[in-house]
N, C-alpha and C positions, 0 to 999 in steps of 0.2 A: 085266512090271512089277516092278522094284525096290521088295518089300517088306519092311518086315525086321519082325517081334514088333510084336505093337501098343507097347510098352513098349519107347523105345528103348535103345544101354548109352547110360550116362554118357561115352563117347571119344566117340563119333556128334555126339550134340547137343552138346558141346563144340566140337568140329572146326568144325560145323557153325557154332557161334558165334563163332568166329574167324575163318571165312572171311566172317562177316557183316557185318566189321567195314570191308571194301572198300565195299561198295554205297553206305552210307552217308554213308562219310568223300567217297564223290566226288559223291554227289549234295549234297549241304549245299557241299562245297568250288566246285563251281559256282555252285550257288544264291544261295552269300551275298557270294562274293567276285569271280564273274568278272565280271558286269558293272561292277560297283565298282571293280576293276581295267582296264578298257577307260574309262571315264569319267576315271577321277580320276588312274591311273597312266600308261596310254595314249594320256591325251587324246582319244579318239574321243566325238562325241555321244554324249546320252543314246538318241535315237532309232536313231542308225544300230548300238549297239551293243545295242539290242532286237532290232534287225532279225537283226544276226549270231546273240545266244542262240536268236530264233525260229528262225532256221531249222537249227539246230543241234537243237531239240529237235522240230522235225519229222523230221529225218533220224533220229534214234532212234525215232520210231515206224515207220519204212519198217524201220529195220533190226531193230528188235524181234520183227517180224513173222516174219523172215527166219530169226532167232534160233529161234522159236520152232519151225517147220516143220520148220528142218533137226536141229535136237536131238531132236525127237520122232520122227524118220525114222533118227537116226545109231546104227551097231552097232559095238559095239567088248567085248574081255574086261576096259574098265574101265565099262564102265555107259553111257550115254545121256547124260548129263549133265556128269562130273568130268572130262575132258579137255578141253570149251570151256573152264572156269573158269581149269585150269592154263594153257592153253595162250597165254590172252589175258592173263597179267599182266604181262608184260613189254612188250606194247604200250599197253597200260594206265598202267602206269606212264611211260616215256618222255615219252606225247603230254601227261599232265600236268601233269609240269614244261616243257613246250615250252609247253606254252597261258600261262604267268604269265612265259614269257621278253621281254621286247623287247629286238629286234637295231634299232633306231634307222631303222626304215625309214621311207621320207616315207609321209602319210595313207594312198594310195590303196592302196600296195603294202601297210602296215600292219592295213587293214582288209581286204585280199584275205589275209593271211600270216592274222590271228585269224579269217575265217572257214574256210579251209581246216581248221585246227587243230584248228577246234570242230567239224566236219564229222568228223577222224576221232576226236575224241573220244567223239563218240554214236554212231561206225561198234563199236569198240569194248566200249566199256558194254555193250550189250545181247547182244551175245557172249558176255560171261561172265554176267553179269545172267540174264538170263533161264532159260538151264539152272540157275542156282545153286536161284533161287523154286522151276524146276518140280522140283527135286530133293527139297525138302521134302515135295513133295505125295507124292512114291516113295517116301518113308522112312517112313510111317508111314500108316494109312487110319484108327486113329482118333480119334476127333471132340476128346476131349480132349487127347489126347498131343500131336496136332495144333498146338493154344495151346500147351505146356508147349516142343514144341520153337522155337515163336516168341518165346517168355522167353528160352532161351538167347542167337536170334537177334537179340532187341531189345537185350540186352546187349551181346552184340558191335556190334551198332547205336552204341549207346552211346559204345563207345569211338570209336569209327567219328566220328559226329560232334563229340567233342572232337578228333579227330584233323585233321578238316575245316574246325572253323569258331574252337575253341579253340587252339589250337598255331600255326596262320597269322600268328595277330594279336601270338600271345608272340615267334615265333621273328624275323618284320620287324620288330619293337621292340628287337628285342634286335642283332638286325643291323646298323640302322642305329645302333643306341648304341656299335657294334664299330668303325663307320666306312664301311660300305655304304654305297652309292647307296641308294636308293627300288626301283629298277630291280631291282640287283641282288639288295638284302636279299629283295625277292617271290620272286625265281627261286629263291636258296637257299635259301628257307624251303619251296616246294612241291616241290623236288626231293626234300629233306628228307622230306616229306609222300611222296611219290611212290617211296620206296624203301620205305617201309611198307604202301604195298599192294603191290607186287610180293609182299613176305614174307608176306602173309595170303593173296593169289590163290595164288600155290604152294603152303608149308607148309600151308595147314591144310584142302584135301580130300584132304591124303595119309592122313590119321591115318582116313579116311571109307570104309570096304570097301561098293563098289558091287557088285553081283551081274553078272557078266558077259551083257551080251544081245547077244554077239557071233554072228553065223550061223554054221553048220556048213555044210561040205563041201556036204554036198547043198542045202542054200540058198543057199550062194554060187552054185552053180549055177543053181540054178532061177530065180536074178535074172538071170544073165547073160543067160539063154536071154530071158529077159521082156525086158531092156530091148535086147538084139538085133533082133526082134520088132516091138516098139516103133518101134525106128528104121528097120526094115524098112518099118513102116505109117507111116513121117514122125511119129513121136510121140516121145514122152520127152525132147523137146529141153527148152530156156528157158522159152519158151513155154508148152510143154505142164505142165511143172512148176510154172510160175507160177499158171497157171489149177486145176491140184489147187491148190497153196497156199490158193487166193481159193477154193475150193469149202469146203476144210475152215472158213478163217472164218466163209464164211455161213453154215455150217451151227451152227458152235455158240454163232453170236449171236441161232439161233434158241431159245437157252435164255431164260425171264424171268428167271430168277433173276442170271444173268449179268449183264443188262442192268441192274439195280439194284445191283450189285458194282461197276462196270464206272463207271456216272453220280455212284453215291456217292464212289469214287476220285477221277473228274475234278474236284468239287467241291471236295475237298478240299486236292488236289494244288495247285488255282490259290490256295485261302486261303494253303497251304504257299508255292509260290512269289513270293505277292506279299509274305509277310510276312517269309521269308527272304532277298529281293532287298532289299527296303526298309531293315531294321535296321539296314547296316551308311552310309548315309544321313541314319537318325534320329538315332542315339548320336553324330554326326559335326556335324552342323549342327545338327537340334534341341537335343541335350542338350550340345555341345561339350566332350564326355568325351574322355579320353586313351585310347591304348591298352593301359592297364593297366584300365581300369576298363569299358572293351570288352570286355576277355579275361575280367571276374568274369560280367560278366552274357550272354558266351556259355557261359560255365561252367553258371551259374543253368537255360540253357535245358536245356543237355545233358546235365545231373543231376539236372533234375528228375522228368523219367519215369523213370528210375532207382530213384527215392526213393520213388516209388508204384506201381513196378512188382509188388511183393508181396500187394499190394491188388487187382491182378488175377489172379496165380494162386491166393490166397485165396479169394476168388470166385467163381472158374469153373466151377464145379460145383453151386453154388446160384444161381448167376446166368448165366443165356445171355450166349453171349459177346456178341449181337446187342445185347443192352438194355446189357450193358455199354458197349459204343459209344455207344448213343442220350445215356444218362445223362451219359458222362464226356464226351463233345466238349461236348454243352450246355452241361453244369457250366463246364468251360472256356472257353467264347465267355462265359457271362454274367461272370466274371470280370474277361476281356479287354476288354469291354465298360463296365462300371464301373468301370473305370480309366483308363478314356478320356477318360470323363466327369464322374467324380467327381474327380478327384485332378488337381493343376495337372503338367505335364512334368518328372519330376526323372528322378534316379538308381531311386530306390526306385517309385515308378510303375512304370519301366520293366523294374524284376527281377521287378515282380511278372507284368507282361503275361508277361517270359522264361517265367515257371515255368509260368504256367496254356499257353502255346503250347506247351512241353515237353512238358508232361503230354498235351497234345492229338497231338502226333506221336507218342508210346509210345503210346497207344489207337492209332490209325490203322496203325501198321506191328507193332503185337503183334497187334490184332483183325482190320484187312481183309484181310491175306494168307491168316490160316488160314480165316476162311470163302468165299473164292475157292479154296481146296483143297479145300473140301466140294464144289463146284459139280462137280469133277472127276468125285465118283461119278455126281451129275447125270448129264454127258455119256454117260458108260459106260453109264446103266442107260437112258438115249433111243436111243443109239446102237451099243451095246456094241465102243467103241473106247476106248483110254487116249489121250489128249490133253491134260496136263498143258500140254507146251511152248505148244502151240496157245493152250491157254484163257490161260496166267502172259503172253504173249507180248503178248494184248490188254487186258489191264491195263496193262501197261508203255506198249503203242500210247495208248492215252486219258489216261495218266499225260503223255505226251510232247506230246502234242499239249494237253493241257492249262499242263501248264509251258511251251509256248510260246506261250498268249495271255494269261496272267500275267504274264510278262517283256517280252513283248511290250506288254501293256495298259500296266505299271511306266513301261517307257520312254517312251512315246508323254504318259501322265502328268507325269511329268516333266519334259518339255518343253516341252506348253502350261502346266507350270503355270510354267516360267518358271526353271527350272533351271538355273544358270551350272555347270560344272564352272571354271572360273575367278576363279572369286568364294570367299573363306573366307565371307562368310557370303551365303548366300542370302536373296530374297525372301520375303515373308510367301505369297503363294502356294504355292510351291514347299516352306516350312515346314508349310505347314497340309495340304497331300495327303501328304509325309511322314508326317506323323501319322496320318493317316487311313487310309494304306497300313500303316501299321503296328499297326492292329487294327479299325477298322469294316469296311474292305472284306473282309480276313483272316474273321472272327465272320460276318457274310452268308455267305458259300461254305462257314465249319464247319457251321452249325446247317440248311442245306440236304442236306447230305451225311447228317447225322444224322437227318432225314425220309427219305432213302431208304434208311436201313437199316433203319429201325423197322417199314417197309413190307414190307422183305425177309424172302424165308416159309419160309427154311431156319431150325427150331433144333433142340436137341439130341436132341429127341423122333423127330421128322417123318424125322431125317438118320438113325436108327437103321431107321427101315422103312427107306430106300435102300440099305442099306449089305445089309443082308439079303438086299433083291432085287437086289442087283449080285452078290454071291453064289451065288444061286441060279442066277442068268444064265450066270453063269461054269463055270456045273456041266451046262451044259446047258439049262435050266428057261427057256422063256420068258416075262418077267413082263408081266402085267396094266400098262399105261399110266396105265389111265382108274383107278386106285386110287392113282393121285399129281398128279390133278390139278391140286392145294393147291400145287404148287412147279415144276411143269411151266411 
């Protein structure tokens, strides 16, 4: 296992927030713009281009999976982890200026060209994705450094989504003010987009020294000789591999503590996606704002977990990171909430919902990841195996599968409520579930999520006996089970 000082340098978590700055910018650059781009620039239904995102973000949990097995199994003298990252930027990059391209193909072939594309866009993602999360949980085992290096990550986050959901909307306006198409200004704008993650997946886990867990001579051996063996006894095929994969899942979904990680994520990931699929919908027909005044209030969202982000690592040390979640999503939904209802639909209504949603995504990707890292020692001290990939792998799985009945649910909304993509202004219908997509439904799946954290029975105290007895474990020492019943 790749440990370094519990204390990590200042290059590390740096690097490490530079290279954060990808995950981000493409998950939001999906989320908020490509079905809105299949609608409104495409022309594809509302429905049929649910259909495409869905199944785009099923395939990234099949490939998540995939992701997560084989980076927890891969040896190399760069680490387990930092040659997926590298290795996939450049296909990374590529498919996602292809996904915002149209080559003027008629419907059928047009909706078969955006779902292949979206297919390998989530073949992708979770390639570099996944080793990236379970790289964190290698860098550091504890509890608080843990948060401290998801501050650096939430920053790069940060830029990440101005880079995705802020700069899209500056650089088509500005495009088409140049003399673009529509067509064209999206392509050159996400190209644009798309040669800045290449430079973050490359440049920034070079700066990152992974501890070599490359085999030696005589373990290169000793595998050849197994999986010889193996296939002597008709095993180590596809098959056979695939079923260890599906063994290791079931085995560490047999964690509770996971399970509560795992459910809270999905909750919230669908408030995430319904509310970042919708906005770019509401500000367009509800509020019939321009794209200058789009770009302040995706500004608004993407700087305001920024702006409070000091208020959690102030914090963190007299405040579980756990209740910090419970408090701060709540806080957030009852904001979003009373703004819904109190205040008639303007400009300013709607910067306010931006900021308390913002604030609500910086709790969410500073706090669930690092207590999903805790869960790690979990595994080891049930099973004393490291399973990083495995465990990040199925957060991403439920994350995916959740963002695809979000976007899926969006679309299917959308169209009985009566949604024209032809129409500049739309029905009262299809204006009123806009709104409603864009913070009641969102508030329900936050303040759910924030019940299964508060339920959840890892905090700072409980996670310091684990960490002891994974220790001891590791020394030899077999621990007592039934004295961690409380989290087991």
């Amino acid at each position: 296992m790749d440990i370094s000082d519990a204390r990590l340098p200042l290059k590390t978590k740096a690097a490490y927030g530079v290279t954060a700055v990808a995950d981000q910018c493409l998950f939001y650059l999906y989320g908020t713009f490509f079905m809105f781009y299949l609608t409104t620039v495409a022309g594809v239904r509302p429905a049929a281009a649910g259909v495409i995102s869905a199944v785009g973000a099923i395939w990234d949990a099949i490939m998540a999976a995939v992701a997560g097995y084989i980076s927890d199994n891969h040896h190399s003298k760069y680490g387990r982890r930092k040659p997926f990252i590298m290795t996939f930027a450049f296909p990374m990059a590529a498919v996602t200026a292809l996904m915002f391209t149209d080559f003027g193909l008629p419907m059928g072939m047009r909706i078969a060209y955006y779902t292949v594309i979206c297919l390998a866009y989530w073949s992708f993602f979770p390639l570099f994705f996944i080793p990236f999360l379970a790289w964190g949980a290698e860098l550091t085992e504890d509890y608080t450094e843990r948060t401290t290096l998801r501050s650096y990550a939430y920053v790069g986050n940060t830029v990440g989504m101005a880079l995705g959901t802020l700069v899209p909307t500056v650089l088509v306006d500005y495009l088409i003010g140049w003399g673009r198409s529509e067509t064209g200004a999206w392509s050159g704008a996400m190209t644009a987009v798309a040669v800045c993650i290449f430079a973050v997946l490359f440049f920034g886990p070079m700066a990152v020294k992974s501890k070599s867990n490359a085999l030696s001579a005589e373990e290169k051996a000793a595998r050849k000789a197994a999986r010889k063996e193996k296939k002597a006894a008709g095993e180590g095929g596809i098959l056979s591999s695939l079923i260890t994969m599906l063994r290791e899942f079931g085995s560490v979904l047999k964690l509770r503590t996971l399970i509560y990680i795992l459910t809270a994520s999905v909750l919230y990931l669908m408030a995430s996606t319904i509310f970042a699929s919708d906005r770019m919908y509401f500000f367009t027909y509800n509020l019939g704002i321009s794209g200058k005044a789009t770009s302040i209030l995706m500004a608004v969202c993407t700087f305001s977990g920024a702006a409070l982000l000091p208020l959690v690592a102030v914090t963190k040390k007299s405040v579980d990171k756990k209740m910090q979640y419970v408090v701060g999503m709540c806080g957030c939904a009852a904001v979003m909430l009373v703004f819904r209802f109190v205040m008639p639909e303007s400009f300013i209504a709607a910067a306010v919902v931006m900021f308390a949603f913002g604030v609500s995504n910086m709790i969410y990707w500073q706090l669930l990841p690092a207590m999903l890292y805790d869960v790690c020692e979990v595994d080891e001290l049930v099973t004393g195996k490291q399973r990083q990939g495995t465990i990040v792998s199925l957060q991403s799985l439920v994350e995916s599968v959740s963002e695809a009945v979000g976007i899926l649910a969006l679309g299917f909304i959308l169209e009985l409520a009566g949604f024209n993509e032809a129409l500049s202004v739309q029905p009262e219908g299809a204006l009123f579930w806009t709104s409603n997509c864009f913070t009641v439904l969102p508030v329900v799946f936050m303040v759910a999520s924030a019940v299964l954290i508060y339920i959840y029975p890892i905090t700072s105290k409980n996670f310091a006996r684990i960490v002891a007895a994974v220790e001891a474990q590791r020394r030899g020492e077999k621990p007592n089970l039934a004295e961690f019943k409380d989290v087991l």
